[in-house]
N, C-alpha and C positions, 0 to 999 in steps of 0.2 A: 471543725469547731474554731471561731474564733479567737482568738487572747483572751486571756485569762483576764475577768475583772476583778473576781476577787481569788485573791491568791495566800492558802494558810498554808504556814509550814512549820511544821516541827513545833505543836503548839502545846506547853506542861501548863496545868496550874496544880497548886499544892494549897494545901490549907494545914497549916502544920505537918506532921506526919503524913498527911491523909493527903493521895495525889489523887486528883479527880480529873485528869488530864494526863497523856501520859505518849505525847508526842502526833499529835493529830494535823496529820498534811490533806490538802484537796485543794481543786480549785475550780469555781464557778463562771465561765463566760459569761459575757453581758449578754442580756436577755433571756438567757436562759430559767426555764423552771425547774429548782431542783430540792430532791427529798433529801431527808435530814431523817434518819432513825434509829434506834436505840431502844432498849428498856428502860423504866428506871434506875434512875442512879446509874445509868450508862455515861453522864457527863454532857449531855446534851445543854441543859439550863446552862451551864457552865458554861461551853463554847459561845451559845448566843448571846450571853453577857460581854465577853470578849471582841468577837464583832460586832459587837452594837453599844463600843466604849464604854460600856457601864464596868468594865473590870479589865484589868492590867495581866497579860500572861505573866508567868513565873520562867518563861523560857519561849524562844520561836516569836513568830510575829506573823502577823496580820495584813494584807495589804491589800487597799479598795482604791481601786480606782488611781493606782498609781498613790496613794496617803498610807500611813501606817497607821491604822485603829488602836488608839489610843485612850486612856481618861482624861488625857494632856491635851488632845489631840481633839479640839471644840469644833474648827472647822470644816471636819470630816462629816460632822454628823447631819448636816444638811441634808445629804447624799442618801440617808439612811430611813427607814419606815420601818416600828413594829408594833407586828400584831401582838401583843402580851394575851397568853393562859387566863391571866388574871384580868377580868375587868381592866382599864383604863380610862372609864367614862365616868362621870359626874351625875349622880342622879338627881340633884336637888339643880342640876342645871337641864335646858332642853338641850335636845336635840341639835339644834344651832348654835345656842351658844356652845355647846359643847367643842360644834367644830371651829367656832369661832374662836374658842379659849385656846386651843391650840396652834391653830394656825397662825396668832398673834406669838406666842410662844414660841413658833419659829419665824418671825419677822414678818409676816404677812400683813399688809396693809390695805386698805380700800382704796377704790373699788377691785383691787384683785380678789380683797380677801372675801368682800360680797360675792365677787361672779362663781368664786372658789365653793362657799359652802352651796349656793343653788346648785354645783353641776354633783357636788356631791351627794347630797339629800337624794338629789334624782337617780342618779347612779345605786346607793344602798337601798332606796326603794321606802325612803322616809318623809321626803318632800312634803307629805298629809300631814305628816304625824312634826314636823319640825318645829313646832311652838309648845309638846306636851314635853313634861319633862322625861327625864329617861328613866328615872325610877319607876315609872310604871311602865314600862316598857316589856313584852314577854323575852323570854332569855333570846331568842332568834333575834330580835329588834334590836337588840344591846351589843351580840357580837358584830351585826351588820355594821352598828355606830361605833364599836370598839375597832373596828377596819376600816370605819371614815376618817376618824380621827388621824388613824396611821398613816394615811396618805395624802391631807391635807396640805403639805407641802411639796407634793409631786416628788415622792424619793425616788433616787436612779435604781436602793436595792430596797427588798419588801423583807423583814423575817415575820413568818406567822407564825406561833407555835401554841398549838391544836385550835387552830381559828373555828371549829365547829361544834365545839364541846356542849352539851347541852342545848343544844337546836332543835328546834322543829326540820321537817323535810322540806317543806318551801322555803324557811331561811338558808339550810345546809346547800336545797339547791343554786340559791340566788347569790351565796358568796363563790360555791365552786366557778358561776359562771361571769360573777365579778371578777374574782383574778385568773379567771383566761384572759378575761376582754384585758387586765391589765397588763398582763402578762405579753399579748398582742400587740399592745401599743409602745411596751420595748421594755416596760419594767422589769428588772431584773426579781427573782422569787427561789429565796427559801423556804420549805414548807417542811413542816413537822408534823407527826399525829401517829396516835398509835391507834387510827383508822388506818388499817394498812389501804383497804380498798381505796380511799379518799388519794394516796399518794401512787398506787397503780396505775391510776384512771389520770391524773393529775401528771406526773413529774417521766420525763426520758431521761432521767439520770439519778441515781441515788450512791447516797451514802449510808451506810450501816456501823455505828458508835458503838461500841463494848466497853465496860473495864476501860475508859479513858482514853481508847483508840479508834479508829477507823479500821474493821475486819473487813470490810468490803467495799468495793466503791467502784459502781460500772453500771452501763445502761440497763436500763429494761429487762431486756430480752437477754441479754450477759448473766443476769442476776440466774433469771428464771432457766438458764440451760443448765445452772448447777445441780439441778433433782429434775427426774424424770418423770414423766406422766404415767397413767395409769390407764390400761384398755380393761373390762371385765366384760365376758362372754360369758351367756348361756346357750349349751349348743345341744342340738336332739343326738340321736345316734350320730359317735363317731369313734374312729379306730384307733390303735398307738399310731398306726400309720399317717394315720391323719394328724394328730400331737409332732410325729419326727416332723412332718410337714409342714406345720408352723414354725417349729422349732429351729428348722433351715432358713427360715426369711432373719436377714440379717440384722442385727442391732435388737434383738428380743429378746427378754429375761419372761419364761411360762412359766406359771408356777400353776398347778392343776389343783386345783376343789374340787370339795363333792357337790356330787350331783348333776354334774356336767358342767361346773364355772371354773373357767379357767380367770388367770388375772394374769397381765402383761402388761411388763413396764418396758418403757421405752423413750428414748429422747426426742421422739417426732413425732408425736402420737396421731396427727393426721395423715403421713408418708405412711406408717406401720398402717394404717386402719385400711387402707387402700388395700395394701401387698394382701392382709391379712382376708378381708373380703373376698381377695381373684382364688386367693387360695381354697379358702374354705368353698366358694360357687366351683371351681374344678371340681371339688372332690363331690360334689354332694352332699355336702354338712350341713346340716339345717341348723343359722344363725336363730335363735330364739329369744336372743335380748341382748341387749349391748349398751354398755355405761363406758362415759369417756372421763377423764378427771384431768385437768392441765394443771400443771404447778402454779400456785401461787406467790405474788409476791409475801405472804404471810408464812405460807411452806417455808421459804427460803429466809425468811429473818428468825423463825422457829429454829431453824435449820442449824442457821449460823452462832445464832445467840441460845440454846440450849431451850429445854421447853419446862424450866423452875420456875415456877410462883415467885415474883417480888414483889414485893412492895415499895 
């Protein structure tokens, strides 16, 4: 992995009594795409106000790009692109102007700032639509332009946070494969959602936000080895014999049901599925039906972060 672009350490905020932050380290190589997760009231809004100068830690610090993120700190934010939860588009303005307004906003001039909103229009897939205004826009067309907006100054990093919220399928598909391609061309990406799928499919590195910390933080397949998978068999005639005999293949927890369904978990669950097949064809056991379950990254944030109702 390359150096760290963006480097947090030791990062509090408080709000009077009330700490909503509570020593939050990671750190992001450039280019990299990476998850950001939590429940509510995990502290997540908090952190990305932080890195994206909109608010000052109470302790630890920040650092992009070799700059300290700051509310003091104006000429960091260049560097910076986000996707806000909430709308950030103008509906009584179109589509252009929209990306127009902003892009002037960050110092953008003509003709960059024309050739800038055509390559964007074309890119979100608005290009037709760029003279209606955005308030009539369906919710898919609004996030698309509330992520034109965000990047109308070519940031080096991207925070999205839930950039697919109330979309259509064709829009959710058209943004997920907007920031790959951006993502590809070197932009650096935070990505938030408590679409776990969206960040599985999405991101080779995640963090997981609790109670104002970071419980977890490690790739993919790191996360996903924490809980085991799941084999369940239905099987015709078969002996205890034949039970010891699975029960010998190594790394396997059987637990027997009625009526011939066995369930087994295990940490490999396609190495077990193999062992477990040679086994069962030796003996003559007639496999009857077979369910496989891999862990997901939603298992594993359940997992980590308890499975209570918040709001």
């Amino acid at each position: 992995m390359s150096t760290s672009f963006l480097s947090v350490r030791d990062i509090h905020k408080s709000y009077g009594s009330f700490a909503a932050l509570k020593g939050v380290d990671f750190d992001v190589s450039e280019g990299e795409m990476f998850g950001l997760l939590g429940p509510n009231g995990a502290g997540k809004t908090t952190l990305l106000s932080i890195l994206a100068c909109l608010s000052d830690a109470s302790k630890g610090e920040a650092i992009l790009a070799g700059q300290k993120l700051s509310l003091s700190n104006r000429s960091v934010r260049h560097l910076i692109g986000i996707g806000t939860q909430e709308l950030a588009i103008y509906g009584e303005l179109t589509a252009r102007e929209n990306i127009r307004f902003f892009g002037k906003l960050y110092g953008l001039r003509d003709p960059q700032l024309k050739a800038r909103e055509e390559e964007i229009l074309r890119r979100i897939g608005l290009l037709d639509r760029a003279e209606d205004r955005a308030g009539t826009f369906s919710g898919g067309m609004k996030r698309r332009l509330n992520l034109g907006v965000a990047i109308v100054h070519s940031p080096k990093i991207l925070y999205l946070d839930e950039p697919t919220t109330g979309v259509d399928p064709q829009s959710r598909n058209h943004i997920f494969e907007f920031v790959k391609e951006l993502n590809r061309d070197g932009m650096t990406v935070i990505y938030t959602s408590h679409y776990m799928e969206e960040v599985q499919s999405l991101c080779p590195r995640i963090a997981i936000v609790d109670h104002g910390k970071v419980i977890s933080c490690d790739t993919l397949p790191g996360l996903l080895r924490m809980l085991e998978g799941r084999i369940t068999l239905r099987l015709g005639n078969y002996s205890s014999a034949d039970l010891e005999a699975l029960q010998a293949i190594p790394n396997l927890k059987l637990v027997e049901n009625a009526a011939g369904s066995l369930q087994i978990d295990t940490a490999d669950v396609a190495k077990s599925l193999i062992q477990i097949v040679r086994v069962l064809s030796q003996r003559n056991v007639e496999l009857l039906e077979l369910h496989t379950k891999e862990p997901t990254l939603e298992d594993v944030f359940l997992h980590l972060t308890d499975r209570t109702l918040r709001d």
